[in-house]
TIVO-2410 file (N, C-alpha, C; in nm, 3 decimals):
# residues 107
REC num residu      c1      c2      c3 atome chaine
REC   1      X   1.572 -12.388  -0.617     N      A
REC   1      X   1.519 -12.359  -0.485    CA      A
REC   1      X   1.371 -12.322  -0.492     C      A
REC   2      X   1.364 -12.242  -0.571     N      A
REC   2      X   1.223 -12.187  -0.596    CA      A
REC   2      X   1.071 -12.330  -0.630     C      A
REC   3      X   1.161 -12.400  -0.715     N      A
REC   3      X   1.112 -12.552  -0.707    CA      A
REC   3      X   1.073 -12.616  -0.622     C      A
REC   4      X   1.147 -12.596  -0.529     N      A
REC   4      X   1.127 -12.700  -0.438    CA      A
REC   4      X   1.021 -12.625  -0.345     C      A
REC   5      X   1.040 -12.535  -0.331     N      A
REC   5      X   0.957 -12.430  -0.205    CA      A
REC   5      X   0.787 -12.481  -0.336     C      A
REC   6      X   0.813 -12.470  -0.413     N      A
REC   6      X   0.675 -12.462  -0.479    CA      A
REC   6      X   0.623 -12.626  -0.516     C      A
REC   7      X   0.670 -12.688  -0.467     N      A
REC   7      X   0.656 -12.842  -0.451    CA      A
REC   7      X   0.622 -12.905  -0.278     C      A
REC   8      X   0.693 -12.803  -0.214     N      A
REC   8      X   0.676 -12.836  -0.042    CA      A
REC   8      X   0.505 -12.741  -0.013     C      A
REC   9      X   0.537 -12.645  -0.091     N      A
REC   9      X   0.360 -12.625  -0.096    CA      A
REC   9      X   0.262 -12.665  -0.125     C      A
REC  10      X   0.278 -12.726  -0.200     N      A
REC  10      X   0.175 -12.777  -0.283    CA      A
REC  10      X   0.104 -12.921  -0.247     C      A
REC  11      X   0.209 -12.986  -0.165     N      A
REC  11      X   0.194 -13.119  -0.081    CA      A
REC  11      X   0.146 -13.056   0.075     C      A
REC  12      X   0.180 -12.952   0.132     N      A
REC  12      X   0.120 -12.931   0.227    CA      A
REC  12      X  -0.046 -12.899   0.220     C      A
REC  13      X  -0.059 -12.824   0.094     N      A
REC  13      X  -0.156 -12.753   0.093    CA      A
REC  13      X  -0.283 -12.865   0.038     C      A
REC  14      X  -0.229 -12.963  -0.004     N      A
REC  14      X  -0.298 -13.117  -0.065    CA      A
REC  14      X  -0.296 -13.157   0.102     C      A
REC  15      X  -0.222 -13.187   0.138     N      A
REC  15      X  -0.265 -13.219   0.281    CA      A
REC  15      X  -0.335 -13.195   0.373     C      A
REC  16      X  -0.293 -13.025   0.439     N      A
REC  16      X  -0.400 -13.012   0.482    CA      A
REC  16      X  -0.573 -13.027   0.421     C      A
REC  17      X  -0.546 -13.065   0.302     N      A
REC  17      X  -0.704 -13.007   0.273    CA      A
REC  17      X  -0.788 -13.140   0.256     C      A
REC  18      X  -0.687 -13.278   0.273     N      A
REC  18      X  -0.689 -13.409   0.255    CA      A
REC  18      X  -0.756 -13.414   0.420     C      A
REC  19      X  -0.633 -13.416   0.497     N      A
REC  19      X  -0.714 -13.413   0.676    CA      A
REC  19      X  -0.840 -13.305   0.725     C      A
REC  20      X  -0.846 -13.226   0.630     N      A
REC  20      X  -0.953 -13.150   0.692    CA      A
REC  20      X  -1.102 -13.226   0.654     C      A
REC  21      X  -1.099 -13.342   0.528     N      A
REC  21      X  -1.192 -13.407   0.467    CA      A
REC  21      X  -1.218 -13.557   0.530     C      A
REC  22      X  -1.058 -13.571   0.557     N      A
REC  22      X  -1.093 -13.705   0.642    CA      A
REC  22      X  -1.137 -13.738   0.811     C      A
REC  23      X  -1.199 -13.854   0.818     N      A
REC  23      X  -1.255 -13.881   0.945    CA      A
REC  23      X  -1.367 -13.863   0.999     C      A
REC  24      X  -1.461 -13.835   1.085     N      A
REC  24      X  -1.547 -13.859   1.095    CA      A
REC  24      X  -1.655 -13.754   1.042     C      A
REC  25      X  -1.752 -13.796   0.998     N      A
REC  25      X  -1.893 -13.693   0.968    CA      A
REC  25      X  -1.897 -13.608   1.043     C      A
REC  26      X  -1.910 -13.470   0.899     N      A
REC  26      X  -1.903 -13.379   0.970    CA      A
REC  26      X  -2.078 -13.268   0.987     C      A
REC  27      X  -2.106 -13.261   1.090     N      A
REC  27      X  -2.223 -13.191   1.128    CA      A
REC  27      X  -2.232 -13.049   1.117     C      A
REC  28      X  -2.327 -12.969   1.037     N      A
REC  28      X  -2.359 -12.867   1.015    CA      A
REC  28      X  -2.456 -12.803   1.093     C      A
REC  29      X  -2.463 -12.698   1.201     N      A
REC  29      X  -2.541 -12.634   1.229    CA      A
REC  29      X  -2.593 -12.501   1.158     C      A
REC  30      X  -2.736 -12.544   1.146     N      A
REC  30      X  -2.794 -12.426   1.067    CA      A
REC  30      X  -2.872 -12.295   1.123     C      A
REC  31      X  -2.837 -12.277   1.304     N      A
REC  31      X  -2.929 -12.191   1.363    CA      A
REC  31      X  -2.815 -12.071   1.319     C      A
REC  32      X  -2.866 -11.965   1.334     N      A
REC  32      X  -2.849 -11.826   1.313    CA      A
REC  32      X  -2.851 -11.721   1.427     C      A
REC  33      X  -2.805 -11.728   1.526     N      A
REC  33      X  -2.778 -11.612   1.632    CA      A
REC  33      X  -2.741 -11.456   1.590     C      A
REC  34      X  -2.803 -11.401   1.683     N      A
REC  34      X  -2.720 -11.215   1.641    CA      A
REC  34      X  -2.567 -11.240   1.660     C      A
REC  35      X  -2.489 -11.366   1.724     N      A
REC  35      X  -2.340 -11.334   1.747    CA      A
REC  35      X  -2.242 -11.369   1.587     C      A
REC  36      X  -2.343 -11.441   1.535     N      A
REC  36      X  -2.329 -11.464   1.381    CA      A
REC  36      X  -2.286 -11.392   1.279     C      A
REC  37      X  -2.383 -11.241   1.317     N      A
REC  37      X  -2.415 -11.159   1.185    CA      A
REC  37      X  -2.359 -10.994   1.278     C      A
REC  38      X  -2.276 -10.990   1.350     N      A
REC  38      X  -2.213 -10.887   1.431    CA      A
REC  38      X  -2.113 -10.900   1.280     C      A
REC  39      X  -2.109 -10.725   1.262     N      A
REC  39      X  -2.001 -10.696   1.147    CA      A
REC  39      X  -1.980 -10.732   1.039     C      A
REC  40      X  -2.098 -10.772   1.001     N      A
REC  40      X  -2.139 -10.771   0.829    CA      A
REC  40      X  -2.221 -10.660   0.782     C      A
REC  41      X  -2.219 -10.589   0.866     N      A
REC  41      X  -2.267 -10.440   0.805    CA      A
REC  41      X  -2.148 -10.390   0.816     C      A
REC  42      X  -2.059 -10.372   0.861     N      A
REC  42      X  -1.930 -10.276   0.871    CA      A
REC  42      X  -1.880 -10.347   0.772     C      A
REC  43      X  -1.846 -10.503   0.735     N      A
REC  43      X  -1.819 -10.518   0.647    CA      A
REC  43      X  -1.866 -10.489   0.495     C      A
REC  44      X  -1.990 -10.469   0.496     N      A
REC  44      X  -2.054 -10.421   0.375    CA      A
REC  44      X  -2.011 -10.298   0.372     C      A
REC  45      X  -2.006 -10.229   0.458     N      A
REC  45      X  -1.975 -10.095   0.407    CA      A
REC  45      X  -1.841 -10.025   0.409     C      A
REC  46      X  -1.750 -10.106   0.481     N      A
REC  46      X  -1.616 -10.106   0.439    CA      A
REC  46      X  -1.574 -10.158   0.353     C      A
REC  47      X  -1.668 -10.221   0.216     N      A
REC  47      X  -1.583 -10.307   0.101    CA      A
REC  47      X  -1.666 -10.237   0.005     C      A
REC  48      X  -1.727 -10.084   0.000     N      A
REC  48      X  -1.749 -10.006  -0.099    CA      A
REC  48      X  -1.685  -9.912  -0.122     C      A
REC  49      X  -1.581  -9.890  -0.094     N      A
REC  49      X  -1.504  -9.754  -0.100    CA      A
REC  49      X  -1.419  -9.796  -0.222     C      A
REC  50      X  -1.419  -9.718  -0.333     N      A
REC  50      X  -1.356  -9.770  -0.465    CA      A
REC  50      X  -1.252  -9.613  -0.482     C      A
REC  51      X  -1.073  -9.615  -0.477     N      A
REC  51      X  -1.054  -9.491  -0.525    CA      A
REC  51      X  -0.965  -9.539  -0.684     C      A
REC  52      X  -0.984  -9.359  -0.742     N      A
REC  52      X  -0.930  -9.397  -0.873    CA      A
REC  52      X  -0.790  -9.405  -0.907     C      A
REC  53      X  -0.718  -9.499  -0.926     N      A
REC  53      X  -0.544  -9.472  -0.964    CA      A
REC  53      X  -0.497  -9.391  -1.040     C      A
REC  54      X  -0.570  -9.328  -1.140     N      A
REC  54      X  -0.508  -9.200  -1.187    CA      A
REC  54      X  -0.500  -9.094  -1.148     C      A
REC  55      X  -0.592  -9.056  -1.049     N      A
REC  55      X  -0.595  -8.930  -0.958    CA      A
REC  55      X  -0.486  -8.919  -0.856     C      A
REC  56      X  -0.385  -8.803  -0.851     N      A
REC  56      X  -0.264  -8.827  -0.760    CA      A
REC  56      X  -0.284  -8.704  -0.615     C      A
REC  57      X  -0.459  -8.634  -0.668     N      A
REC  57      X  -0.457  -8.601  -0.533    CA      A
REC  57      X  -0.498  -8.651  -0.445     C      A
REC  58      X  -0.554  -8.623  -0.300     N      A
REC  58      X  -0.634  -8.723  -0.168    CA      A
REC  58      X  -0.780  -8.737  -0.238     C      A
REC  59      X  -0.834  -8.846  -0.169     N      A
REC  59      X  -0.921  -8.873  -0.207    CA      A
REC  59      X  -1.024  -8.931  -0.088     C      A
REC  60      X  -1.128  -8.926  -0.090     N      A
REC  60      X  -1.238  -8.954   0.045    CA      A
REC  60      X  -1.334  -9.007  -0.017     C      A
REC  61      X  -1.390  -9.121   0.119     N      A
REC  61      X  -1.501  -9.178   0.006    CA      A
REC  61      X  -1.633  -9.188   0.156     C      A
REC  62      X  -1.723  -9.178   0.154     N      A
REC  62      X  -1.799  -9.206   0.295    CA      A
REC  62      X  -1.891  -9.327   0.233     C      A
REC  63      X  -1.952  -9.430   0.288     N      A
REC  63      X  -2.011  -9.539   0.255    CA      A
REC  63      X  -2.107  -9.587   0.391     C      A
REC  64      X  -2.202  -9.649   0.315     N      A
REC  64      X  -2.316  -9.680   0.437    CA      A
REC  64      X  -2.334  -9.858   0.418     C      A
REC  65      X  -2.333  -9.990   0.554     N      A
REC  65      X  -2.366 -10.067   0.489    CA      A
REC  65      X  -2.482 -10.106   0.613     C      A
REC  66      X  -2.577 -10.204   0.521     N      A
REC  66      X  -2.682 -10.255   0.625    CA      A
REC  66      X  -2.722 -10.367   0.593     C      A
REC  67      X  -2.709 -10.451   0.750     N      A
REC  67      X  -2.767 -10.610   0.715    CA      A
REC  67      X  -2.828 -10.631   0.865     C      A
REC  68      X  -2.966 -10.743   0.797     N      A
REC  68      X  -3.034 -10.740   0.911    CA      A
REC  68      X  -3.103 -10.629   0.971     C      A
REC  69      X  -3.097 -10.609   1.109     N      A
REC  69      X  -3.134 -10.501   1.151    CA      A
REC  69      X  -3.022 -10.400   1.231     C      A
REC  70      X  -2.890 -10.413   1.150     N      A
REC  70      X  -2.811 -10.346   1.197    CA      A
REC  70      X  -2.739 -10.222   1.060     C      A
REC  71      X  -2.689 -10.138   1.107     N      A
REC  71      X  -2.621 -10.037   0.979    CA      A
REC  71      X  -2.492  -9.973   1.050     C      A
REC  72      X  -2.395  -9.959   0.967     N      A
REC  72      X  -2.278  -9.928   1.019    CA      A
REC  72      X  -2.229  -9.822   0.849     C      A
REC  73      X  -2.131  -9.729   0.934     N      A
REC  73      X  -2.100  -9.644   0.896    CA      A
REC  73      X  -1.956  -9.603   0.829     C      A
REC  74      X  -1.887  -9.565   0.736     N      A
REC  74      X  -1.781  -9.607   0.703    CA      A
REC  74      X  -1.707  -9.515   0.645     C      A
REC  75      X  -1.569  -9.447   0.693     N      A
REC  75      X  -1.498  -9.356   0.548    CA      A
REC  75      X  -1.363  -9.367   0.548     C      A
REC  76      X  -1.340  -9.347   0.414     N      A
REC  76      X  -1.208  -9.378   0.370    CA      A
REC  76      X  -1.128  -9.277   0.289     C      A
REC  77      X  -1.017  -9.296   0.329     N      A
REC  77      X  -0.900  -9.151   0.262    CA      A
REC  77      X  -0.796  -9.284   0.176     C      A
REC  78      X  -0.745  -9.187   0.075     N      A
REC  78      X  -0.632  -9.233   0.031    CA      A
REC  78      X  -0.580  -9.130  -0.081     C      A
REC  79      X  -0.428  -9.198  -0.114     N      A
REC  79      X  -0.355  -9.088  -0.203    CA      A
REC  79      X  -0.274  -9.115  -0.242     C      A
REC  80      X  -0.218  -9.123  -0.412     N      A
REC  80      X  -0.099  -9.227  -0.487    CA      A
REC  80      X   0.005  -9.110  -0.466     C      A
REC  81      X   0.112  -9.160  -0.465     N      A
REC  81      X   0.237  -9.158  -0.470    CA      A
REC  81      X   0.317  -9.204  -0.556     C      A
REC  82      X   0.398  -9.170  -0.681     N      A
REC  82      X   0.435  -9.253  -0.777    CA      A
REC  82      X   0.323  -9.329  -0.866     C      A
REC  83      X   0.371  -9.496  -0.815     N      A
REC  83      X   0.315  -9.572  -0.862    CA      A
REC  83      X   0.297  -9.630  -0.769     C      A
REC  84      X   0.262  -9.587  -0.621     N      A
REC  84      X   0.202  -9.649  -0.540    CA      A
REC  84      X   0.049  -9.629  -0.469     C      A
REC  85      X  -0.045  -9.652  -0.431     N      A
REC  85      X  -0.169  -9.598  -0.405    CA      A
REC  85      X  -0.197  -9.655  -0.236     C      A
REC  86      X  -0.189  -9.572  -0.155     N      A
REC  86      X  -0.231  -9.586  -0.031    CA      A
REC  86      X  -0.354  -9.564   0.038     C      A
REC  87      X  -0.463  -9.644   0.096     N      A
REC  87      X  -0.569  -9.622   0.106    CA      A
REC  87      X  -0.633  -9.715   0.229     C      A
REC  88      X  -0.669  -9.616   0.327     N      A
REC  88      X  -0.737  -9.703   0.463    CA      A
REC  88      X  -0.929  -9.640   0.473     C      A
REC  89      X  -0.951  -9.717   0.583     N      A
REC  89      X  -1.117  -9.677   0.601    CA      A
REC  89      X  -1.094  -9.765   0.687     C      A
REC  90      X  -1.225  -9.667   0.797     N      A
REC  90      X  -1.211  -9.690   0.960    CA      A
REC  90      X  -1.385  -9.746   0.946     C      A
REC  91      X  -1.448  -9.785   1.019     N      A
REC  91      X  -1.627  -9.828   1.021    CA      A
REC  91      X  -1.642  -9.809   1.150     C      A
REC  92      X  -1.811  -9.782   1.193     N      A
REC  92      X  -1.834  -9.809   1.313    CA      A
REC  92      X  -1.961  -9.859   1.286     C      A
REC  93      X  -1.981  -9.934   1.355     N      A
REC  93      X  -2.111 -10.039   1.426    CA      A
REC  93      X  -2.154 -10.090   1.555     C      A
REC  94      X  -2.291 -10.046   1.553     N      A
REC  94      X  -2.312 -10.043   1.694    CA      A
REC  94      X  -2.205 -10.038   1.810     C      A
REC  95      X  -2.131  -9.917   1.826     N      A
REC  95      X  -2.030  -9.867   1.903    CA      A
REC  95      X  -1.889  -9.905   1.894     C      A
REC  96      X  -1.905 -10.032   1.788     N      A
REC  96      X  -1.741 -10.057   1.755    CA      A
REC  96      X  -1.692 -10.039   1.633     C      A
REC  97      X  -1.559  -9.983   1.658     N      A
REC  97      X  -1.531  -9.980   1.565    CA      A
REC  97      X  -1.381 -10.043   1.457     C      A
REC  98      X  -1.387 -10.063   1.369     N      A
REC  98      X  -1.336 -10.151   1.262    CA      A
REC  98      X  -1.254 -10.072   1.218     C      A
REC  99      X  -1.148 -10.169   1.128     N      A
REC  99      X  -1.085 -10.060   1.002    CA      A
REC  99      X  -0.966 -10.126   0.916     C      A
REC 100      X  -0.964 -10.044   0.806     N      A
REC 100      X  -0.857 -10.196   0.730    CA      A
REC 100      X  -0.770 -10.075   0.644     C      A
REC 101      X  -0.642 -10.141   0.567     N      A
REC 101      X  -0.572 -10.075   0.495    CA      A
REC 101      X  -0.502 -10.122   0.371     C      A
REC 102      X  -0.473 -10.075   0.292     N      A
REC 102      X  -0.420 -10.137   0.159    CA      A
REC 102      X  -0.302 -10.066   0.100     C      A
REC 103      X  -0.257 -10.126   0.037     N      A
REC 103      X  -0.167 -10.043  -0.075    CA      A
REC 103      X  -0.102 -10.096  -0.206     C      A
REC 104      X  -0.098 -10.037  -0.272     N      A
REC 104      X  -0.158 -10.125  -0.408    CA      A
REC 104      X  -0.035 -10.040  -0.506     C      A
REC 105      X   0.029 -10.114  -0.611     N      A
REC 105      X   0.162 -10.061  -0.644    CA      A
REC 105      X   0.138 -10.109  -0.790     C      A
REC 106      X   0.245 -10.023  -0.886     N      A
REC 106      X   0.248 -10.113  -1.017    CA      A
REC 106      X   0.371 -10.145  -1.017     C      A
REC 107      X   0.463 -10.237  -1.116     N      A
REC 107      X   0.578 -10.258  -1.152    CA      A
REC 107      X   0.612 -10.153  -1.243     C      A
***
């Protein structure tokens, strides 16, 4: 079973990537708008928060990111359990705000 599921993937995933190549020329626009680059500072600074897996108490991390002429602001908590590690961070940028979560385990 496992075969087959990993054979029906693998033809889909050849496929789609076959039709996404075929047919007509495809045109690249190279202008650059501010609606472009909205939340690549929150993203910069929500993808610096690093915590350590051996530490089993809470942990906080605050992070700054900036692109362009924008900067956004960022902090993050987390705290293992076992052998599990739980860890979110919220951002804000220019009045909005973002936020992501993880959790990360061993066998």
């Amino acid at each position: 079973m496992k075969t087959i599921a990993l054979i029906l993937t693998i033809i889909l995933f050849f496929g789609l990537a076959f039709n996404a190549m075929a047919g007509e020329k495809h045109h690249t626009q190279t202008t650059t708008n501010y609606a472009n680059i909205k939340g690549v500072a929150s993203a910069i600074a929500l993808g610096q928060h690093n915590f350590d897996w051996s530490t089993k108490s809470w942990q906080g991390s605050a992070s700054v990111g900036a692109y362009d002429s924008t900067t956004a602001f960022s902090f993050g908590l987390a705290k293992r359990f076992n052998k599990t590690l739980i860890s979110g961070s919220v951002s804000e940028e220019n009045g909005k705000i973002g936020g992501g979560a993880s959790v990360r385990f061993q066998f």
